[in-house]
C-alpha positions in Angstrom: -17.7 -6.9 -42.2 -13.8 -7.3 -41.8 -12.1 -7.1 -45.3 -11.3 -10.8 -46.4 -14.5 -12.3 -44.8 -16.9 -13.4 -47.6 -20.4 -14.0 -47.2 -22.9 -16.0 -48.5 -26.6 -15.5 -48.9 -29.0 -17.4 -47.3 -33.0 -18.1 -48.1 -33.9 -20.1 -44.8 -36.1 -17.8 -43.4 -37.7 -17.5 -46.9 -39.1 -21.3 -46.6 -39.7 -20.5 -43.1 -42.1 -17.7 -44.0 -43.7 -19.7 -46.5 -44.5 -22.9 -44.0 -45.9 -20.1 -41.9 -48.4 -19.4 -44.5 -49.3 -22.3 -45.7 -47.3 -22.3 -49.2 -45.2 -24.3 -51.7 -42.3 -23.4 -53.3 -44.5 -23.8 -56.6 -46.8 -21.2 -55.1 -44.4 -18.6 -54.7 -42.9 -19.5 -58.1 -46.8 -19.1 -60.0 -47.6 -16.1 -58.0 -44.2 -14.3 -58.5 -43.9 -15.8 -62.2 -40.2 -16.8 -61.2 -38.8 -19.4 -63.5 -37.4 -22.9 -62.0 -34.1 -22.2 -62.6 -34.6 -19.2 -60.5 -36.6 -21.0 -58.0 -33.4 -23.8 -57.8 -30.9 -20.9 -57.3 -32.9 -19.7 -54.7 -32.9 -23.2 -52.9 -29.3 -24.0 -53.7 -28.9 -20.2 -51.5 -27.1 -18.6 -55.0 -27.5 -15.6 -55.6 -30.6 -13.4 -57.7 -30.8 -9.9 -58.8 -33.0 -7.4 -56.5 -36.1 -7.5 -59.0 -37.0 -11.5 -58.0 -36.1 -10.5 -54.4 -39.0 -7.0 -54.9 -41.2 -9.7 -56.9 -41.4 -12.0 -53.7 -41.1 -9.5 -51.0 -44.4 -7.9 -52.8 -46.3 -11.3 -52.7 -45.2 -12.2 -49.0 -45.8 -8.8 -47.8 -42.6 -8.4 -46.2 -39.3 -6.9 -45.9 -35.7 -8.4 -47.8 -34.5 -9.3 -44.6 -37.5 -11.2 -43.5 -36.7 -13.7 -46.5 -33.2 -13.6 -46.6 -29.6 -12.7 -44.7 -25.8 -12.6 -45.1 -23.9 -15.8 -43.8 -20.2 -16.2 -43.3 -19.0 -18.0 -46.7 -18.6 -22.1 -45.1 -16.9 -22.9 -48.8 -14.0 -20.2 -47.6 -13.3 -22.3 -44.3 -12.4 -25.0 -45.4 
């Protein structure tokens, strides 16, 4: 990363991985026992500490960067 370039987090291939198998967003939420607040952070791509991230990277079976990657920041473009 080249100092001065912010970046953002993104969840798309979160909801990606969950059409794949079959899930909600509520699922994930019961069987991670995330709050909704969390959940909407999640969807609005903000940011959540690395325990929610372990939490649903242990009920997916997967790795962080299977649910989630680094963007350029649009908001700084403009």
């Amino acid at each position: 990363m080249v100092r001065g370039d912010n970046m953002a987090v993104c969840y798309k291939k979160l909801w990606k991985m969950l059409i794949d198998k079959d899930m909600i967003k509520k699922d994930l939420r019961l069987q991670t026992g995330l709050s909704t607040s969390t959940m909407s952070k999640l969807s609005k791509d903000e940011n959540v500490s690395m325990d929610i991230i372990e939490k649903i990277c242990t009920v997916l079976n997967c790795d962080v960067g299977d649910i989630m990657e680094f963007v350029p920041d649009k908001k700084e473009e403009q």
